[in-house]
Structures are given as C-alpha cells and as structure tokens.
N, C-alpha and C positions, 0 to 999 in steps of 0.2 A: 504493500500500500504506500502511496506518498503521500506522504504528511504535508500539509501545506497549514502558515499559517496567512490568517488575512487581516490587515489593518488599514482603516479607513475610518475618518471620523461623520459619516453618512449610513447613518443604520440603511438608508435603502439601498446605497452601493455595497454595503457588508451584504445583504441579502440576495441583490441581484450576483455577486459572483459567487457567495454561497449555491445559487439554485443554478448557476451552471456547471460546477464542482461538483454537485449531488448527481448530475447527470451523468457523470464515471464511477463505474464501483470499483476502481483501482486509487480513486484519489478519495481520503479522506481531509477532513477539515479537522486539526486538532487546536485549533483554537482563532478566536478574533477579538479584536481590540478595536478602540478607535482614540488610542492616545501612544506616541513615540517612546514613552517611557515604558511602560508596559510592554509593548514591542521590543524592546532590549534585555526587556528580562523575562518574556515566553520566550523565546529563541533562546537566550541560555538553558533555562527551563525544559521545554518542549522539544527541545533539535529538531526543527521541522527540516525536512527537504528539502523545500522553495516557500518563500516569502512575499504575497501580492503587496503590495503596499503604495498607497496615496501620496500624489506628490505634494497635496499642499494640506496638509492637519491644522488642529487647530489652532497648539500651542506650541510647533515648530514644524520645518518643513521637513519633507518627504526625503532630502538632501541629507540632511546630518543626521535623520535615526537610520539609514541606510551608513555613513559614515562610522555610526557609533556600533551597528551590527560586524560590520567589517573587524572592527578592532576588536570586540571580544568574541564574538563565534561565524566567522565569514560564511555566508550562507547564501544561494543565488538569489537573486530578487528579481523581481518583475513589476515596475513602475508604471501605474496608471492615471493619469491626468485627464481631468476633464477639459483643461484645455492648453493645445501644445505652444500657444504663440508665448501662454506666462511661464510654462517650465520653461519654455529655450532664453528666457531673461537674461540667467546664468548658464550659458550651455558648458561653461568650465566646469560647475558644480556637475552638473546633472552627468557628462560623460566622468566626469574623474569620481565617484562616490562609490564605482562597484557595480552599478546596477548594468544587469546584462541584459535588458531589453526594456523598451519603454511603449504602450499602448494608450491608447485615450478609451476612456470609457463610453464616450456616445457608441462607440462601433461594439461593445459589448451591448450596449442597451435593444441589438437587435437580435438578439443571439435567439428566440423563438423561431420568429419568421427568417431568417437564416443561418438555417443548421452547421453552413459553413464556417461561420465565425466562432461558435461556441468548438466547434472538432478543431477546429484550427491551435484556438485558446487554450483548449485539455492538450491539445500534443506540444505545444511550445511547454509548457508545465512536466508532462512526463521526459521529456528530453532535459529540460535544464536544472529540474532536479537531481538528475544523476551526475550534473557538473562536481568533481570535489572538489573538496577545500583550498588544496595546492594552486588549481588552477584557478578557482577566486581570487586567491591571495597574489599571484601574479595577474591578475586581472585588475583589478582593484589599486597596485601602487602608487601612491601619491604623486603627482603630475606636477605641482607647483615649482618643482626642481628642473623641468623639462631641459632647457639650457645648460643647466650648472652639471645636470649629469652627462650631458651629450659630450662623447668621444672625442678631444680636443682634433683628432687627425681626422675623423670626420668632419670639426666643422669649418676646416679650412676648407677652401677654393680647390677643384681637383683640377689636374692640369690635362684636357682635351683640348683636340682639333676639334672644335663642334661644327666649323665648315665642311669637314671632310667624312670622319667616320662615324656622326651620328645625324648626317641629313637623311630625313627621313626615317628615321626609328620611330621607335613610340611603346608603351608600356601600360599594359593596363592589368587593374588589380580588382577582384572580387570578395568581397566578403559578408558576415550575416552576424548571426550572433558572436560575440566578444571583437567583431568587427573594427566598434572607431578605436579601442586602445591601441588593436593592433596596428591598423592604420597610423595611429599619432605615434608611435616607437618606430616608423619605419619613414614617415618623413620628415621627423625632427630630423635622423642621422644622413638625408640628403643637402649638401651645401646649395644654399641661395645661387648659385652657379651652375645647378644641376641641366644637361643642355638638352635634352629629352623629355616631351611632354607627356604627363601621366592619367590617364582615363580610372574613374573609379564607380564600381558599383554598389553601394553599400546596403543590405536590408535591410527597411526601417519602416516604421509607421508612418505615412504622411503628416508631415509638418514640422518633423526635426530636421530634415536634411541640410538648410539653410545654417543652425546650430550648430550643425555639425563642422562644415566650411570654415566657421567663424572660430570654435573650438582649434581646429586642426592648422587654421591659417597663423602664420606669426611672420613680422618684417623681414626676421634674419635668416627665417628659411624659402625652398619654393612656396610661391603664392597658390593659397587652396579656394578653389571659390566653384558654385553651383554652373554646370554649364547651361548654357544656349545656345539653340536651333542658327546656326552658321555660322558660330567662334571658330576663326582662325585656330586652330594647334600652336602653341607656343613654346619654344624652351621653358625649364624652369616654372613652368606650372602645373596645379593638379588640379585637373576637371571632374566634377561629381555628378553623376547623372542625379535630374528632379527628380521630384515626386510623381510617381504614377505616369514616366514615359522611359521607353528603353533609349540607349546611350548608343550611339553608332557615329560611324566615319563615313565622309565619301572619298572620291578618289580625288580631288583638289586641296585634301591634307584640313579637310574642317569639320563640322561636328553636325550628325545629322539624325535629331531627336526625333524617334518614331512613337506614332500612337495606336500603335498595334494591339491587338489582345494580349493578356498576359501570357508567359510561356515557360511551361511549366509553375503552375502558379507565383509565377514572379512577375514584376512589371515596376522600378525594370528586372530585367533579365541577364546576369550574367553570360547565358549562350549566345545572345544576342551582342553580347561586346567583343567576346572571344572571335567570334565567327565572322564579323564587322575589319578587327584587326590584320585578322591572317590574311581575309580577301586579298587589303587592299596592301597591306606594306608584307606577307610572306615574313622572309628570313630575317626580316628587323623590325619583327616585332617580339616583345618577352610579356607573356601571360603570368599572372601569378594567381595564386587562388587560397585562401587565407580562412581562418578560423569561419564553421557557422553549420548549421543543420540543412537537410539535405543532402541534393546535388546540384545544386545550381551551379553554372560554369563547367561541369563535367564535359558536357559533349559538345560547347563549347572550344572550349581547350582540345577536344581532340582534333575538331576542324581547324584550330590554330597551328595545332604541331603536324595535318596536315601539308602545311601549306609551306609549312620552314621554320615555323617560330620556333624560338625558344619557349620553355615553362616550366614554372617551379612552383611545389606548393608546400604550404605551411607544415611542418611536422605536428606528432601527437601529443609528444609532449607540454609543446606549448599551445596546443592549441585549447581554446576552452571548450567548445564543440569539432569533433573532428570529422564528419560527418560529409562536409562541400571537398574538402583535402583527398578525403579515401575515397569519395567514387571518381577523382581525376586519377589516384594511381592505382585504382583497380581497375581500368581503363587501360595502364600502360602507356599514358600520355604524359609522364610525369619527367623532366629529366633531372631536376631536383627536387628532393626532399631535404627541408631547411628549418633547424629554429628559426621562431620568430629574429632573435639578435641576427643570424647571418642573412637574411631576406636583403637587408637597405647595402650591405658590401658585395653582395650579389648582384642587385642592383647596377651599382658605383664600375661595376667592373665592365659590366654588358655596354655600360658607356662609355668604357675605358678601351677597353680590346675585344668584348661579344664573351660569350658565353661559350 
C-alpha cells in the first residue's frame, strides 16, 4: 500500500483528493492536516511514501514546510496550487525546496467527468512514491550557492572555433520528473560562451514553464528563456518549449512550434524534438534525455541516432525517476550513459572536438 499523506488548509480540497485517492485500493491515506507544522511532525511520525501538499497554507507557505520536511525526513512531495501565476512569484523557492512535481488543483477539480486526470494523478503518486531518500536528498540540494559551487575551470570561457566546428550543431535535452534540478546542474556548469544552441523539453503543468526560464536563467551563464514560433537558433542560448505546443526546427536553423495533438501523451513531446533535430542537422546534433517517468524521447532519440546524432542519457543512479533514460537504452540508442555531474563536460567536449 502507499501511504500518502495530505495537507491543505481547505477541508474541500482535503476531500476532493481524498475521494480521488479512495479510488485506488493500492493507495491508502494515512493521515491529513491543514497546518505546516503538523505536517513536519506526521511525516516524522507517519513515514508516508508521498506527501500532496498546498502551496499556499495558512500560517506559512507551501515552500518552507516542504523545506522543513526535507531537513528532517526527505520524503517526495507533490505541490498543488490553485493558482500557478502566485506560486511562480518565487520560482527560486518553488524549484529549489525539493518538491518533484507541481499541479494546480482546478485540473483535479475535474477528475469525475474525466477519468483521465484522476488515472493520471494515482500513477504520478504510485511512481514517485517509490522515489528514495538518497535521490531526494540529491534532488532537493540547496541552490542558493549555484555560483560559488560551480567548477572554477568550468566557469571560465572555453576556447572554440565556433566559426568553424560548431556551425551548425545544436543540442537538445529532454526531461520530466526531477527534471528542472537536473537541468539547472547542467547549465550552470556551461560558460556564458557556450557556442551551441540548446533546445529543451521539460514536463510540467501549464503555467510554470515561464518560472522555470526565469529560475534556470542567470547573466553569467547561457541565456534561458521560453521559445517562439520563428526564433533565430543562437549561440549561447537555451530554448524551452511553451506550454501545450511541441518544440521543432526547420531547415533555415529557426524554431518551429507545432500545435499538433499530443504524442504519446505529451504535448510537448520529447519524440517530437529528437526527430525534429536528427532530420535537419544529422551528425551535429547531440540528444540527451535526462531524469523522468515514462518514455518520452525514446523513439525519439532512436530516429536521432538514426540519422548520425550523437546521445547520451542520464544514469540510474542519479536519476530521480529512471524510467525516460531506460526505455532510450533498452532501445540500444544510447551511446552514453552519464551521471548527472559528467552530462555538462560531455556537453563542453561535443563543442570542443564531437563526441
């Protein structure tokens, strides 16, 4: 059984995800609160599995008793906000606190009249329950050092011909759950010099994505920001597919956002980037595919290392969900497997001399 606990200070949102909860006989509910304090000492208490918890309580926010769980029994959580435009206020708080995924509650409020949402809900819950501790606790690391920890020989300037051996590359990264950490670990340790533009697919709720950019963006590294329907590819940038449209390339080296159905229920669509990349750039381009459930980017990436690319994907150890990683190398499309740490000198090199 997985034990979930639920905290929300809304007796009707305690009960709406109660009554979708009760609709699993695998998932039990071993306790609810609707105060932060309380919540730090059932979860000592209790050892729940996974933890639903509210972004904005009463008498503090959804941010620090998720920080304060961290510090004494790291446990997965699952953040839900009624509305996302006020959690991404602080979108440093919201990704740096540990929480490995974040939902808005209107889309649960539909979960009757569609059954898709409540099955959706219980399986994001059965999968991130079995997350352990370890890989919380490397999930969850304090961010505010971002700089101070980063690699002094990373953060200097690397010395390319970017007129010569990286016209025309290009790099694109996929990821889902435990996603933006690994993300922000992998472009802090790219120098603001980096001469290769990076395409990114990240799974998320509509209406963090924006947060996200803002979170991951910083002066002294490459510039991260949400793409648009015919941006130029630039050196030194990283582009993030919107909300609710896939992320594609054309052959004029720009960006060309489709509003296609979802594929494989994704939208976007990691296969869609991968398959985008290989078309048009072949042997320069390098696919990575990075912590998250599923297989999104799988067949993907096989159409990429059809075509010439390079790919590498996240190992198990650090991954927090390993699940998008292993169906690309039980595929046999894989030509590295990488901690998270060697992903960004992996990177650094494919710019340097290729893979």
């Amino acid at each position: 059984m997985v034990q979930v606990l639920i905290v929300d200070d809304l007796k009707s949102a305690q009960n709406l995800i109660r009554d979708i909860l009760l609709s699993d006989s695998h998932i039990h509910i071993c306790g609810m609160t609707d105060n932060g304090k309380d919540a730090v000492e059932m979860t000592k208490k209790l050892e729940p599995h996974l933890i639903i918890l509210d972004s904005h309580l009463k008498q503090i926010s959804g941010y620090k008793v998720a920080e304060e769980i961290m510090q004494t029994r790291p446990t997965p959580i699952i953040m839900v906000s009624a509305a996302s435009e006020t959690l991404m206020d602080k979108p440093e708080r919201m990704f740096g606190c540990g929480v490995l995924d974040v939902i808005e509650k209107r889309d649960l409020y539909r979960w009757r009249t569609r059954p898709d949402v409540a099955a959706g809900f219980i399986r994001k819950i059965k999968l991130m329950s079995k997350v352990n501790r370890l890989s919380i606790l490397k999930h969850c690391e304090k961010t505010e050092t971002r700089l101070k920890t980063a690699d002094p020989v990373n953060r200097a300037p690397i010395r390319i011909d970017a007129s010569r051996k990286n016209k025309n590359k290009i790099i694109a990264m996929v990821s889902s759950t435990g996603g933006p950490n690994a993300l922000f670990k992998i472009l802090r340790a790219l120098p603001s010099n980096f001469p290769i533009p990076i395409l990114i697919v990240q799974h998320m709720s509509p209406g963090f994505i924006r947060g996200l950019a803002e979170w991951l963006n910083h002066k002294d590294r490459i510039r991260v920001r949400v793409a648009e329907d015919k941006d130029t590819l630039l050196p030194g940038e990283a582009l993030l597919a919107p909300d609710n449209t896939h992320l594609a390339v054309d052959g004029n080296h720009r960006i060309k956002l489709l509003g296609e159905p979802p594929l494989g229920g994704h939208k976007p669509s990691g296969n869609t980037l991968f398959k985008s990349i290989g078309e048009h750039y072949g042997n320069r381009a390098l696919g990575i595919i990075l912590t998250g459930m599923g297989s999104d980017g799988a067949q993907g990436m096989a159409a990429l290392k059809a075509a010439g690319g390079k790919t590498i994907a996240q190992d198990q150890s650090t991954s927090v969900i390993f699940g998008m990683p292993k169906s690309a190398i039980a595929l046999g499309v894989v030509d590295f497997v990488l901690p998270l740490s060697k992903i960004a000198p992996a990177i650094i090199k494919f710019a340097q001399t290729g893979l």
